[in-house]
PDB file of the backbone (N, CA, C, O) and the ligand in Angstrom, with CONECT records:
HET     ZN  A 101       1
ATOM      1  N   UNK A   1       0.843  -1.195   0.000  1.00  0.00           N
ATOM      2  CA  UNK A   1       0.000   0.000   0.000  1.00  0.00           C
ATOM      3  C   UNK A   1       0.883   1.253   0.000  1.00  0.00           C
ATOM      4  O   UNK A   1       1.661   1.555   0.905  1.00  0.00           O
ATOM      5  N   UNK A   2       0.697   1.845  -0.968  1.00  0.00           N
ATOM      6  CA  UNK A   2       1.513   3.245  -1.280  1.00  0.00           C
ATOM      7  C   UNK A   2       0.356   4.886  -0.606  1.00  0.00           C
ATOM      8  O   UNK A   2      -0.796   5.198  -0.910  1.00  0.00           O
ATOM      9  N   UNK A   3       1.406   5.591   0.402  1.00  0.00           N
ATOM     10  CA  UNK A   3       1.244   6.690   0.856  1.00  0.00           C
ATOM     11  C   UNK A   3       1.685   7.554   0.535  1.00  0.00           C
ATOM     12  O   UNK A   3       2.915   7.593   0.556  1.00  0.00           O
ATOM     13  N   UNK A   4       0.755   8.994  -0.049  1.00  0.00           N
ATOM     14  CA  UNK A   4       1.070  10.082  -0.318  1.00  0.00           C
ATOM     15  C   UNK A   4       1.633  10.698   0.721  1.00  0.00           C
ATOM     16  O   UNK A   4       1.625  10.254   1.869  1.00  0.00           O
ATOM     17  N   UNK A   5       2.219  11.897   0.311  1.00  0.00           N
ATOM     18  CA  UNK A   5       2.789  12.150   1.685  1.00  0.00           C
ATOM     19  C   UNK A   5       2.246  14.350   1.742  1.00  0.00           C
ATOM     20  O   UNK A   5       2.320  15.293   0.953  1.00  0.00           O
ATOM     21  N   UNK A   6       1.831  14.163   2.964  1.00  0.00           N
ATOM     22  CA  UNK A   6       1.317  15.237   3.424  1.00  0.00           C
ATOM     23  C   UNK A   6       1.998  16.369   3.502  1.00  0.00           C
ATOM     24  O   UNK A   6       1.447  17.403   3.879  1.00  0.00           O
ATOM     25  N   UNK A   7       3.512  16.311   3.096  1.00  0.00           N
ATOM     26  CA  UNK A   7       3.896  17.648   2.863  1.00  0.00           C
ATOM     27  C   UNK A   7       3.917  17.788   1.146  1.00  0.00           C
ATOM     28  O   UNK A   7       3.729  18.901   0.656  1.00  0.00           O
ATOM     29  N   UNK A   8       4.112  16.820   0.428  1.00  0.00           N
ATOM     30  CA  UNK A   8       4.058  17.411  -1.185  1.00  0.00           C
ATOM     31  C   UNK A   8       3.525  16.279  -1.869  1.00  0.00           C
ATOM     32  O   UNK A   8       3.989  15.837  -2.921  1.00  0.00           O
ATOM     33  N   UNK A   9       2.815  15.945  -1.425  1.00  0.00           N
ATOM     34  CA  UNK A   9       1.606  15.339  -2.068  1.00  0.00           C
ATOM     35  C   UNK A   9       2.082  13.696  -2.810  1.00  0.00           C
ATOM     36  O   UNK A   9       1.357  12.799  -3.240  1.00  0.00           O
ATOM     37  N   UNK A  10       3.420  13.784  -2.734  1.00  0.00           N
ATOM     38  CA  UNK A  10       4.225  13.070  -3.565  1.00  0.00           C
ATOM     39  C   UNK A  10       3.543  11.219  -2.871  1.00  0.00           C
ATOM     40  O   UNK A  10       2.671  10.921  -2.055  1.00  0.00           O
ATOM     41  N   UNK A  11       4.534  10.367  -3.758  1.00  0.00           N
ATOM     42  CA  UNK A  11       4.562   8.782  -2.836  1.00  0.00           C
ATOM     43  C   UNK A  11       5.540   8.796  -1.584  1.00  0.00           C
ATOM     44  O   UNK A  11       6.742   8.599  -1.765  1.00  0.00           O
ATOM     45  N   UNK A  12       5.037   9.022  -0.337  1.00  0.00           N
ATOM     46  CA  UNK A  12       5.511   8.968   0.400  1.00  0.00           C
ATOM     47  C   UNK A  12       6.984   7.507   1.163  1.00  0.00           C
ATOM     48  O   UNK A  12       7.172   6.297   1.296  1.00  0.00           O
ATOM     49  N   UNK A  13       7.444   8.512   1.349  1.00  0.00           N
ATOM     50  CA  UNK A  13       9.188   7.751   2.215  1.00  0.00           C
ATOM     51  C   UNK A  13       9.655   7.997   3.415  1.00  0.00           C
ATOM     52  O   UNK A  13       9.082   8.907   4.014  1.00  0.00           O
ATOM     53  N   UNK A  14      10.400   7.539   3.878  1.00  0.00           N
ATOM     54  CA  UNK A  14      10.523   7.599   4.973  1.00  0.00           C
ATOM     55  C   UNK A  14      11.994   7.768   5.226  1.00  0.00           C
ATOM     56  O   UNK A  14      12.616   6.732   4.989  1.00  0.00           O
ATOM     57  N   UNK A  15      12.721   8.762   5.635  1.00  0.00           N
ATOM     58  CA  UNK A  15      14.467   8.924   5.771  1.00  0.00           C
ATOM     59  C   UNK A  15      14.583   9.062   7.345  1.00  0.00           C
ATOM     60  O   UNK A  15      13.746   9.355   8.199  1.00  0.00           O
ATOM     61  N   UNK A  16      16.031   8.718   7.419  1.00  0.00           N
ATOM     62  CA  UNK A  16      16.439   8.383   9.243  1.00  0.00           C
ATOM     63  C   UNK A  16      17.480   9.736   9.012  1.00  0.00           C
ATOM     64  O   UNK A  16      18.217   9.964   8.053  1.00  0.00           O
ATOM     65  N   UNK A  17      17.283  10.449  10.111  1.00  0.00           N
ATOM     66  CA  UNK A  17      19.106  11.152   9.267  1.00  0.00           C
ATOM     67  C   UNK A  17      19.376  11.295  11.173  1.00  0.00           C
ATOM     68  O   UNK A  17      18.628  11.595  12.103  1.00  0.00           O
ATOM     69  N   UNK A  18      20.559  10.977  11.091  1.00  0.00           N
ATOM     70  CA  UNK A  18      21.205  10.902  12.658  1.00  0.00           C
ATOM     71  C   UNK A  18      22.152  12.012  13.030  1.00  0.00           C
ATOM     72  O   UNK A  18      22.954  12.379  12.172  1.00  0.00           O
ATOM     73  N   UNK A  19      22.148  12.513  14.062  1.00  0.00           N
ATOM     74  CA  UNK A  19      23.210  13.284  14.471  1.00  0.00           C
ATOM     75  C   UNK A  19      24.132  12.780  15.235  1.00  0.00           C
ATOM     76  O   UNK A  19      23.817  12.379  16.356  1.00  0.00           O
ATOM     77  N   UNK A  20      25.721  12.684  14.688  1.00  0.00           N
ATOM     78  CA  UNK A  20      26.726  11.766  15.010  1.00  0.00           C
ATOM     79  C   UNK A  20      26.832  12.390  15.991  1.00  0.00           C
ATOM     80  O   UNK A  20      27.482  11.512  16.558  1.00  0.00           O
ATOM     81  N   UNK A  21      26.753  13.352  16.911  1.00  0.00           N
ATOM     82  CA  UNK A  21      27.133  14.178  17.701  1.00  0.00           C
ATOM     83  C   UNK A  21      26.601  13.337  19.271  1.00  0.00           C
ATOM     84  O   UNK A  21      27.292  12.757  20.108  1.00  0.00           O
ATOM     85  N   UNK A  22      25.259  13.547  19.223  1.00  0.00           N
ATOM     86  CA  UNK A  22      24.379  13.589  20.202  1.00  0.00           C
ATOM     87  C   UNK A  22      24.121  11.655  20.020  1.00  0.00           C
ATOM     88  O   UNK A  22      24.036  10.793  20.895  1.00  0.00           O
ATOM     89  N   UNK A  23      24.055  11.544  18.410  1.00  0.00           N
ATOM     90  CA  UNK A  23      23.190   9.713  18.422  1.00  0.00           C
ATOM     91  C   UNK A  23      21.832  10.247  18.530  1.00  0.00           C
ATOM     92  O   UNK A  23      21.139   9.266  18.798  1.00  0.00           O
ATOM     93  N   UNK A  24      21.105  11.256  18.464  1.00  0.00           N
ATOM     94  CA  UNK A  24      19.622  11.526  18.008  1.00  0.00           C
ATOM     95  C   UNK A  24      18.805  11.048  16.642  1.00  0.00           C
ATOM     96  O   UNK A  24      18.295  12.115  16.301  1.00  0.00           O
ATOM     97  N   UNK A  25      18.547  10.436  16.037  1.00  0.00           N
ATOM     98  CA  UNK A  25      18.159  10.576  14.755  1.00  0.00           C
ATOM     99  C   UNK A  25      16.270  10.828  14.996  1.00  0.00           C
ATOM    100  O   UNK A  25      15.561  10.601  15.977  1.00  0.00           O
ATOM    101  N   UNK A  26      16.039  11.220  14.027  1.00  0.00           N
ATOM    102  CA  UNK A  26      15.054  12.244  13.210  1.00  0.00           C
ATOM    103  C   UNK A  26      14.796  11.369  12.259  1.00  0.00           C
ATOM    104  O   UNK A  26      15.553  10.657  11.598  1.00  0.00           O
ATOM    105  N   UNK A  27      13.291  11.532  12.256  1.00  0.00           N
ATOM    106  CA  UNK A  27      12.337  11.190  11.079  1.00  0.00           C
ATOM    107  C   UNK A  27      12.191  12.641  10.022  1.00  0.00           C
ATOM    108  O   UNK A  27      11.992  13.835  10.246  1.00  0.00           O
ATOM    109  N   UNK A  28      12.366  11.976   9.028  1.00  0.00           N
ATOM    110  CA  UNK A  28      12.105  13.196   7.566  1.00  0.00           C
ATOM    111  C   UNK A  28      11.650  12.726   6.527  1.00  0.00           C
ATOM    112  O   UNK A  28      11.832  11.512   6.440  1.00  0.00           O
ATOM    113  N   UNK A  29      10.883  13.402   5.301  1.00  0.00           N
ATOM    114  CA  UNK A  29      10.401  13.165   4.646  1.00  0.00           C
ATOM    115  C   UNK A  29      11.442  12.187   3.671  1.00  0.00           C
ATOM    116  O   UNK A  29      12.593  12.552   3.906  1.00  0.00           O
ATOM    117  N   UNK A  30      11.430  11.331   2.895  1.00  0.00           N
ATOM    118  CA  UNK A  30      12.776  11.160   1.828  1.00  0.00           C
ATOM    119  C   UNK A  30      12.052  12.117   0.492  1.00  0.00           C
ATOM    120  O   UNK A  30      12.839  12.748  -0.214  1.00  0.00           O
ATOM    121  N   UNK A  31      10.726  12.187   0.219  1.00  0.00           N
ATOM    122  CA  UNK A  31      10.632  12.848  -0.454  1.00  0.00           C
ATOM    123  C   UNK A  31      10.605  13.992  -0.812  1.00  0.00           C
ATOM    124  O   UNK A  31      10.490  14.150  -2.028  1.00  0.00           O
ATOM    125  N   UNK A  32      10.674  14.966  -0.132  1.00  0.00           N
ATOM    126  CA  UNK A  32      10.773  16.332   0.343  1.00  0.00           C
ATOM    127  C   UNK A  32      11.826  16.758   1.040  1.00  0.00           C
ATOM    128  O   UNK A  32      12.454  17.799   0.846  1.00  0.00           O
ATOM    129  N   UNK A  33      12.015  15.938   1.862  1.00  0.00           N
ATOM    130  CA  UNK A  33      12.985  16.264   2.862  1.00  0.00           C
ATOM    131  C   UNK A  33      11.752  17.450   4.168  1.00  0.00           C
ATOM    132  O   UNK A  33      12.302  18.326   4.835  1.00  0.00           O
ATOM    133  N   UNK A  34      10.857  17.319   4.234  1.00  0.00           N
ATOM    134  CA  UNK A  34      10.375  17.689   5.036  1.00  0.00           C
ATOM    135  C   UNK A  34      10.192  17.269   6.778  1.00  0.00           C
ATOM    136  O   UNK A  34       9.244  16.490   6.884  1.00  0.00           O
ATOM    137  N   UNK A  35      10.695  17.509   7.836  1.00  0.00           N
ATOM    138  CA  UNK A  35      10.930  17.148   9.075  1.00  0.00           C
ATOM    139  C   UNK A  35       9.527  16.622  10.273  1.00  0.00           C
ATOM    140  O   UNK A  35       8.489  17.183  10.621  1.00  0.00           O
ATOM    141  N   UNK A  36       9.966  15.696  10.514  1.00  0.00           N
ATOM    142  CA  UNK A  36       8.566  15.060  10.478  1.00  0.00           C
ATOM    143  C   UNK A  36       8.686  14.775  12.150  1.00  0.00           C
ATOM    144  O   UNK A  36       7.828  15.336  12.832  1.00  0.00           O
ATOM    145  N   UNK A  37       9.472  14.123  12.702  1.00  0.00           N
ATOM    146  CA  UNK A  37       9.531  13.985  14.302  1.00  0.00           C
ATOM    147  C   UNK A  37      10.699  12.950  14.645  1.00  0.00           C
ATOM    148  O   UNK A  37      11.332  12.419  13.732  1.00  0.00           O
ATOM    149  N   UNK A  38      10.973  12.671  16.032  1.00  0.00           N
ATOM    150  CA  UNK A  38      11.918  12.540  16.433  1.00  0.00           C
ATOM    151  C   UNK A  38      11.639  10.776  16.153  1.00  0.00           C
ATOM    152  O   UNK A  38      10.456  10.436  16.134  1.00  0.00           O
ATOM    153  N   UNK A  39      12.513   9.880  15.980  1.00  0.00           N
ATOM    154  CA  UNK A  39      12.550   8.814  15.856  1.00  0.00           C
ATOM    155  C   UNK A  39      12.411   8.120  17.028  1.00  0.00           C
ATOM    156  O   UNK A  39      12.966   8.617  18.007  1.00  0.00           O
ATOM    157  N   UNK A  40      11.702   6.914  17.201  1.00  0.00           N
ATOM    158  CA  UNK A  40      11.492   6.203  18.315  1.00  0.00           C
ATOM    159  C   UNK A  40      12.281   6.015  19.321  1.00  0.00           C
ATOM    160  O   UNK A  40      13.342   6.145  18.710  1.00  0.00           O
ATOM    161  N   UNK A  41      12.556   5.832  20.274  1.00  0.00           N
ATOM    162  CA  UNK A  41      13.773   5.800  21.022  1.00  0.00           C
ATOM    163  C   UNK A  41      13.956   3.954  20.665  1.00  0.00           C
ATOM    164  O   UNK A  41      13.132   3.910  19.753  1.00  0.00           O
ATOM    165  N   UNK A  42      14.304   2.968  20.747  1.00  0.00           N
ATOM    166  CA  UNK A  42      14.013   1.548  21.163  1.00  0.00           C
ATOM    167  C   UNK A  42      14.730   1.226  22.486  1.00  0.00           C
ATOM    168  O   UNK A  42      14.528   0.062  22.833  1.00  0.00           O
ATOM    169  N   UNK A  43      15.427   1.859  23.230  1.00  0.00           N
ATOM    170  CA  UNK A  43      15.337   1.577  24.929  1.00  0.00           C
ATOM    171  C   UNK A  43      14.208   1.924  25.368  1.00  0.00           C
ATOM    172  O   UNK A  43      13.533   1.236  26.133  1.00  0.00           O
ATOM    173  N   UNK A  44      13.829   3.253  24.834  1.00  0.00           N
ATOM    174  CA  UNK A  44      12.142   3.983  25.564  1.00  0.00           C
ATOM    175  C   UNK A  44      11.206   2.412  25.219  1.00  0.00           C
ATOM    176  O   UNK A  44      10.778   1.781  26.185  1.00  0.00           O
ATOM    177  N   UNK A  45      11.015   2.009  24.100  1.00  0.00           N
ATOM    178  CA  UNK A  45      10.120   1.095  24.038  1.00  0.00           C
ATOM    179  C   UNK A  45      10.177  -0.296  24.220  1.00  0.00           C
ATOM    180  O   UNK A  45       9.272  -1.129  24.172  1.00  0.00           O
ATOM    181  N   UNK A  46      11.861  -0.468  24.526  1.00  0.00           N
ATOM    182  CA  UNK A  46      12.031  -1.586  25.689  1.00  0.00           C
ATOM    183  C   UNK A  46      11.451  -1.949  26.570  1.00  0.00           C
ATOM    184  O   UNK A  46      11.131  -3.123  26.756  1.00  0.00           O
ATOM    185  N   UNK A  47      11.167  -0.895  27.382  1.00  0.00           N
ATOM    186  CA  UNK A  47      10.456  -0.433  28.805  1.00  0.00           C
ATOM    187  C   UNK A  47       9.017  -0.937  28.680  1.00  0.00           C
ATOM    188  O   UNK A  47       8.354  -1.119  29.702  1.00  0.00           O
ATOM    189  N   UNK A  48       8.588  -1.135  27.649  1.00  0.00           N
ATOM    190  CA  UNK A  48       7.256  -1.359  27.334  1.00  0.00           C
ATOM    191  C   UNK A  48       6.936  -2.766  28.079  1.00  0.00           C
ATOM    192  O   UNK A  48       7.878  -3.552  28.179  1.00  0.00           O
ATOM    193  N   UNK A  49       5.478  -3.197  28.689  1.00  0.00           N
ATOM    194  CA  UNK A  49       5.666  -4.792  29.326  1.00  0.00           C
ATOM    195  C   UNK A  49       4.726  -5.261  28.071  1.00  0.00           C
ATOM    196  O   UNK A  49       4.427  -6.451  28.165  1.00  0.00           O
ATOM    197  N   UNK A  50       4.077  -4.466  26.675  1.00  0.00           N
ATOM    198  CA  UNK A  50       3.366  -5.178  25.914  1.00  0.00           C
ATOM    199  C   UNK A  50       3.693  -5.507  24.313  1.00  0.00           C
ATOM    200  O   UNK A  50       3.018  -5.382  23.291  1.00  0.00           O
ATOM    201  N   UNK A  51       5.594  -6.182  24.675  1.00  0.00           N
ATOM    202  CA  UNK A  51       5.959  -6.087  23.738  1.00  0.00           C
ATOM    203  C   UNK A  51       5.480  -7.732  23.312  1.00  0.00           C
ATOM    204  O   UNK A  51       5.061  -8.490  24.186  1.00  0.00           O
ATOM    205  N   UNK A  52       5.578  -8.075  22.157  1.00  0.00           N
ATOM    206  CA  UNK A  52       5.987  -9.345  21.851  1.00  0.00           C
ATOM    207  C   UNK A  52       7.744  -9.913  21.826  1.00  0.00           C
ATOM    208  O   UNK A  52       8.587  -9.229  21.247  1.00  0.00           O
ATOM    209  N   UNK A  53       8.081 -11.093  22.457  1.00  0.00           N
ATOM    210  CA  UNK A  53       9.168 -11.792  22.338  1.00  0.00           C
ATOM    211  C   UNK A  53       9.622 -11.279  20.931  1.00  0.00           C
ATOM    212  O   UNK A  53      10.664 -10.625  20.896  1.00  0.00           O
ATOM    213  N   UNK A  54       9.168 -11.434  20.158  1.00  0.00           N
ATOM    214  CA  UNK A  54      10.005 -11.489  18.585  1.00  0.00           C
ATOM    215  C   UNK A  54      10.520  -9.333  18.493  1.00  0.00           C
ATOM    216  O   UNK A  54      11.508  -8.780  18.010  1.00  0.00           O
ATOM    217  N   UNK A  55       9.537  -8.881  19.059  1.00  0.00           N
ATOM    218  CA  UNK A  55       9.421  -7.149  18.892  1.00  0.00           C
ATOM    219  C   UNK A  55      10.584  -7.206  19.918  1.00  0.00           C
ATOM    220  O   UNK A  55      11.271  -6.297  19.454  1.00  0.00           O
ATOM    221  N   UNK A  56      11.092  -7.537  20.716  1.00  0.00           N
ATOM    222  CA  UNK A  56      11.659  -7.214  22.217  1.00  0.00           C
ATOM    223  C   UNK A  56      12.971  -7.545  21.688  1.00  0.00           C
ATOM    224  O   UNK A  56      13.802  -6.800  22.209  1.00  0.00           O
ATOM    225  N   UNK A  57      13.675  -8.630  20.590  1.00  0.00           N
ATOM    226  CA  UNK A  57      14.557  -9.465  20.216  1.00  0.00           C
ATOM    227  C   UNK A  57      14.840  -7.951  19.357  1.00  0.00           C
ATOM    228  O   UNK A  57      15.737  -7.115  19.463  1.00  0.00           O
ATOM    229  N   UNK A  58      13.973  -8.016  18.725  1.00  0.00           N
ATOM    230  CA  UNK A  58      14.444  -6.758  17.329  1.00  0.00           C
ATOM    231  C   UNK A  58      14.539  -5.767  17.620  1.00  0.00           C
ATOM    232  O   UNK A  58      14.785  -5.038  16.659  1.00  0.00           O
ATOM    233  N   UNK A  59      14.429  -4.972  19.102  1.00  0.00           N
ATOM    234  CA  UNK A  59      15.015  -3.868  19.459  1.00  0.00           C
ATOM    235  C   UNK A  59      15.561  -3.835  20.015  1.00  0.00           C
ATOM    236  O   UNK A  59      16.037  -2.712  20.181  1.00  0.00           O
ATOM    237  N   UNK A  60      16.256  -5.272  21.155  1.00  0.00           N
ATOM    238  CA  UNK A  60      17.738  -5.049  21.091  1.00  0.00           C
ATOM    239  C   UNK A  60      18.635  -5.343  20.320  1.00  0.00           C
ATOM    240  O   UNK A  60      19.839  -5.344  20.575  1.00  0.00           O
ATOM    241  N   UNK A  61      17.974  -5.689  19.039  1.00  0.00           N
ATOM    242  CA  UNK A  61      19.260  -5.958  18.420  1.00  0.00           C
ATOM    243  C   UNK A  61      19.351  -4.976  17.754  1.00  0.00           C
ATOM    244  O   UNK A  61      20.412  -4.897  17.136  1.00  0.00           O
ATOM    245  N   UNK A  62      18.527  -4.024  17.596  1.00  0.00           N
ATOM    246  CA  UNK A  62      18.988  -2.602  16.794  1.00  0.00           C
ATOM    247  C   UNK A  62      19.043  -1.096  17.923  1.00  0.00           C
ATOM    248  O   UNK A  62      19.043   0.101  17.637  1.00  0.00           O
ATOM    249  N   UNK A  63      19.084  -1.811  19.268  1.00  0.00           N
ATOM    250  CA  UNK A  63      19.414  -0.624  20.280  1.00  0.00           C
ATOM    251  C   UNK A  63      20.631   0.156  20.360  1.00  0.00           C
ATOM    252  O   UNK A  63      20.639   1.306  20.797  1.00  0.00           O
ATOM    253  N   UNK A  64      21.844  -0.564  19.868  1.00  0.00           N
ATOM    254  CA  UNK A  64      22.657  -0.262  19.948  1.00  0.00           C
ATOM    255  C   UNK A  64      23.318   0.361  18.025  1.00  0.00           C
ATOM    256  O   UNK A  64      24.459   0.770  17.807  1.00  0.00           O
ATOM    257  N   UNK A  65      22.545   0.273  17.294  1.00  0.00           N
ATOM    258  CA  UNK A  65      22.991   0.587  15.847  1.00  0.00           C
ATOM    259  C   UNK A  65      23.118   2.288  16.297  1.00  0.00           C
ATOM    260  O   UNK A  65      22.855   2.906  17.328  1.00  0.00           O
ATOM    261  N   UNK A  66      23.619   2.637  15.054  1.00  0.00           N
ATOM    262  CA  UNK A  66      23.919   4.378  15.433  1.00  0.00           C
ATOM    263  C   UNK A  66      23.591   4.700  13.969  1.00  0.00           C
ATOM    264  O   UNK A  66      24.058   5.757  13.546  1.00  0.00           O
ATOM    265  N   UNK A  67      22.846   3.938  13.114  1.00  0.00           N
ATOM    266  CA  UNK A  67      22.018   4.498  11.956  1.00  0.00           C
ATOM    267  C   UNK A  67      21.015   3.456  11.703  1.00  0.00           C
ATOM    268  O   UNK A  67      21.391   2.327  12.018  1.00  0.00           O
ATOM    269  N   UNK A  68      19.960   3.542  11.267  1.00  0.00           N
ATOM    270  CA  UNK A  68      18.708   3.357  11.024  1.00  0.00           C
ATOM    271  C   UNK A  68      18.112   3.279   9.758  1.00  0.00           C
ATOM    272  O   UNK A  68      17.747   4.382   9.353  1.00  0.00           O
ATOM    273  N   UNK A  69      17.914   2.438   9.073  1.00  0.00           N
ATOM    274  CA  UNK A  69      17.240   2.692   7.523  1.00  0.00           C
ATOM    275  C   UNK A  69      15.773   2.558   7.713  1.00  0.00           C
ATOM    276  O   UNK A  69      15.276   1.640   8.365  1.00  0.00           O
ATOM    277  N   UNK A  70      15.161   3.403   7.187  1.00  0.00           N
ATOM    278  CA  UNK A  70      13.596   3.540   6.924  1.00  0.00           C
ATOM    279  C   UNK A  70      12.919   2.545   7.158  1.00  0.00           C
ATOM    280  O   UNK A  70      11.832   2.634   7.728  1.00  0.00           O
ATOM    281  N   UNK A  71      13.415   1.452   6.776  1.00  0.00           N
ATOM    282  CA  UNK A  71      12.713  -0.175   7.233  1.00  0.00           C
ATOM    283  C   UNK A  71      12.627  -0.303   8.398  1.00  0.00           C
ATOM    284  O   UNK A  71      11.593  -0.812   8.832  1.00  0.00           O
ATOM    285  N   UNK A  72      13.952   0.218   9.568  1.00  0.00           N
ATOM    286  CA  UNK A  72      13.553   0.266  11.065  1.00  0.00           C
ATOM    287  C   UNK A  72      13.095   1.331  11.262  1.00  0.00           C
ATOM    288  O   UNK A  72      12.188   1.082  12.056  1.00  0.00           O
ATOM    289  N   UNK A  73      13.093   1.963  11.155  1.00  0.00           N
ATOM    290  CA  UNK A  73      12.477   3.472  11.601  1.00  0.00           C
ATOM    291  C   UNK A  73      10.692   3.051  11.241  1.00  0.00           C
ATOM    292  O   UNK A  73       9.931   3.293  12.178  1.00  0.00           O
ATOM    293  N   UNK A  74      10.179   2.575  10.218  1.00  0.00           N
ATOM    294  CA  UNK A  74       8.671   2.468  10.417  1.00  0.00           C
ATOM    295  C   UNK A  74       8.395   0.891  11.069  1.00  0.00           C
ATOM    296  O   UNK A  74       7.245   0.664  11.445  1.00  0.00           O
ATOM    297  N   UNK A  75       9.341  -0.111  11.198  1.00  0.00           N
ATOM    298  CA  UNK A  75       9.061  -1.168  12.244  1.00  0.00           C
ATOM    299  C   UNK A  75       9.157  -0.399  13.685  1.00  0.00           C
ATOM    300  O   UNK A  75       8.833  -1.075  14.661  1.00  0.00           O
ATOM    301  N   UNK A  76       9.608   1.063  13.929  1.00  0.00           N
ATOM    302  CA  UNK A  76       9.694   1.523  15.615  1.00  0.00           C
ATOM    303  C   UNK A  76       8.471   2.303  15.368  1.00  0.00           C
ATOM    304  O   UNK A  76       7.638   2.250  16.272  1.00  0.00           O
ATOM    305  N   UNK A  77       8.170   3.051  14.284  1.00  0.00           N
ATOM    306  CA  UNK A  77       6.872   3.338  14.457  1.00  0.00           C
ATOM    307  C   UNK A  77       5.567   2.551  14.727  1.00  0.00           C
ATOM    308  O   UNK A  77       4.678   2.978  15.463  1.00  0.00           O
ATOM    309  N   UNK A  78       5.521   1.299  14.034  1.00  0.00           N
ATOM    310  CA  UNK A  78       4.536   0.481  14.255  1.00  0.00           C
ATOM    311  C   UNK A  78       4.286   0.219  15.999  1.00  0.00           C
ATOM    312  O   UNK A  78       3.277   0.423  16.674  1.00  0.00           O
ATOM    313  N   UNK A  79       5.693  -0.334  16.409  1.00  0.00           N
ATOM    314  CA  UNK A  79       5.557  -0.931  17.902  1.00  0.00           C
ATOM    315  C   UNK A  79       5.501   0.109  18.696  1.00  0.00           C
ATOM    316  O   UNK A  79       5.038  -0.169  19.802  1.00  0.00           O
ATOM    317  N   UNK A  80       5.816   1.266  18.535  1.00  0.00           N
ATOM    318  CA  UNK A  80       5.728   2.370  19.120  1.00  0.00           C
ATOM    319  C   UNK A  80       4.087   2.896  19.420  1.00  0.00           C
ATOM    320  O   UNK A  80       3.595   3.328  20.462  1.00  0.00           O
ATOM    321  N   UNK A  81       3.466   2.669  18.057  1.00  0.00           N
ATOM    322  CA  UNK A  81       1.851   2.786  18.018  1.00  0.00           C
ATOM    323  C   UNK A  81       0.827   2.023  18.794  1.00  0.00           C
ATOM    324  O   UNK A  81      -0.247   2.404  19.260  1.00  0.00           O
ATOM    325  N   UNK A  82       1.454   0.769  18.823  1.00  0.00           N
ATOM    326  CA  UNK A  82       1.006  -0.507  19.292  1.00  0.00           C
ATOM    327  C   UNK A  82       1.071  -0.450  21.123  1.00  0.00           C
ATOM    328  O   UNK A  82       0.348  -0.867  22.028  1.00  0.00           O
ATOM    329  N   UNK A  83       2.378   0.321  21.034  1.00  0.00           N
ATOM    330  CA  UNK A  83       2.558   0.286  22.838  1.00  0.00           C
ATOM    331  C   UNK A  83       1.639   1.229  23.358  1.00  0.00           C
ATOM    332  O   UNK A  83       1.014   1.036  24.400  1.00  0.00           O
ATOM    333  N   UNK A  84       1.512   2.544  22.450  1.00  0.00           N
ATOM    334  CA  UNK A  84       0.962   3.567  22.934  1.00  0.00           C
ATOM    335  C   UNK A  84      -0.429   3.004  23.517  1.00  0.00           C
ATOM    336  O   UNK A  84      -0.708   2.888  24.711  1.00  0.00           O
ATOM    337  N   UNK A  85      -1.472   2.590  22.102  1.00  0.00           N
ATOM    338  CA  UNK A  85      -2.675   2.313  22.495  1.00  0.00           C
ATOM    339  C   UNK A  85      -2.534   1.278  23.523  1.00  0.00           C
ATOM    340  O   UNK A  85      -2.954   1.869  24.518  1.00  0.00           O
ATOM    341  N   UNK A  86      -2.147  -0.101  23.965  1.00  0.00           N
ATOM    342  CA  UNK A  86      -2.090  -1.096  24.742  1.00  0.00           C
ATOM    343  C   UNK A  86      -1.794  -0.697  25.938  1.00  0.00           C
ATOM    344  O   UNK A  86      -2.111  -1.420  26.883  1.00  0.00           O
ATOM    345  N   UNK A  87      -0.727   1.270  26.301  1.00  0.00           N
ATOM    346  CA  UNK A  87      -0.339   1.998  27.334  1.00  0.00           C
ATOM    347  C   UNK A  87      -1.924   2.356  28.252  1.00  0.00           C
ATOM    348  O   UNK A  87      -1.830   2.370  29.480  1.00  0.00           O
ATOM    349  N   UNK A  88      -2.685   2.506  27.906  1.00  0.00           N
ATOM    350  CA  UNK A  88      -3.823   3.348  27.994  1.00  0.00           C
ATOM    351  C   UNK A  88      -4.186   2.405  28.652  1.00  0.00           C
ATOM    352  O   UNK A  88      -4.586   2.774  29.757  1.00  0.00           O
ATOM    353  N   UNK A  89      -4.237   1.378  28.501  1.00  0.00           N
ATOM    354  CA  UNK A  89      -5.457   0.336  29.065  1.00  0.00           C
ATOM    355  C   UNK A  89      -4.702  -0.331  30.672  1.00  0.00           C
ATOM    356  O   UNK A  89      -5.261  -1.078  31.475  1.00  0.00           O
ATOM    357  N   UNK A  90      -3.438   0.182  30.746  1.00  0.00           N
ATOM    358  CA  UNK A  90      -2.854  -0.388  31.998  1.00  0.00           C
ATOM    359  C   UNK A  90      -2.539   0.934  32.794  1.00  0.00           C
ATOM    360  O   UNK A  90      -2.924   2.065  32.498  1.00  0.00           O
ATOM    361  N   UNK A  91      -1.711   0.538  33.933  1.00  0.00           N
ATOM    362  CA  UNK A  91      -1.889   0.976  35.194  1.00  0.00           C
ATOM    363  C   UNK A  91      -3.080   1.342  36.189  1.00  0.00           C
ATOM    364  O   UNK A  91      -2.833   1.730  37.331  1.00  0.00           O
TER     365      UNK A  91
HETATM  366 ZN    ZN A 101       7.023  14.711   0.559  1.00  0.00          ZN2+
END
């Protein structure tokens, strides 16, 4: 399923761009280059207790990377989405 993308209308992408400095990376458009939000943390969503075994495996094994290709960056969005709503329903 192909997404337009809300800053230029274009087929939407997804770019990681990192700051070697800090180790922050940033979500951005690839098609625009338009700045979109901060990239998932995957220690922050470590912390999560409603991960799945297989989700929990795949973010430590990319906890420690210091770049990110678009393929992880929307697999941290997904589980990131997933924790949020499943967040709500506990404590
Ligand atoms: Zn765009």
């Amino acid at each position: 399923m192909r997404e337009s993308c809300q800053h230029c209308g274009f087929e939407f992408r997804l770019n990681v761009v990192s700051d070697r400095r800090t180790g922050t990376k940033y979500l951005r458009a690839d098609c625009c280059d338009a700045p979109l939000r901060p990239c998932p943390d995957p220690a922050e969503l470590l912390r999560s207790a409603n991960l799945t075994p297989s989700e929990r495996d795949y973010l430590q094994r990319i906890a420690n990377l210091d770049w990110f290709t678009s393929k992880v960056a929307s697999v941290l969005l997904q589980i990131e989405a997933k924790v949020k709503v499943s967040g709500e329903v506990t404590s």
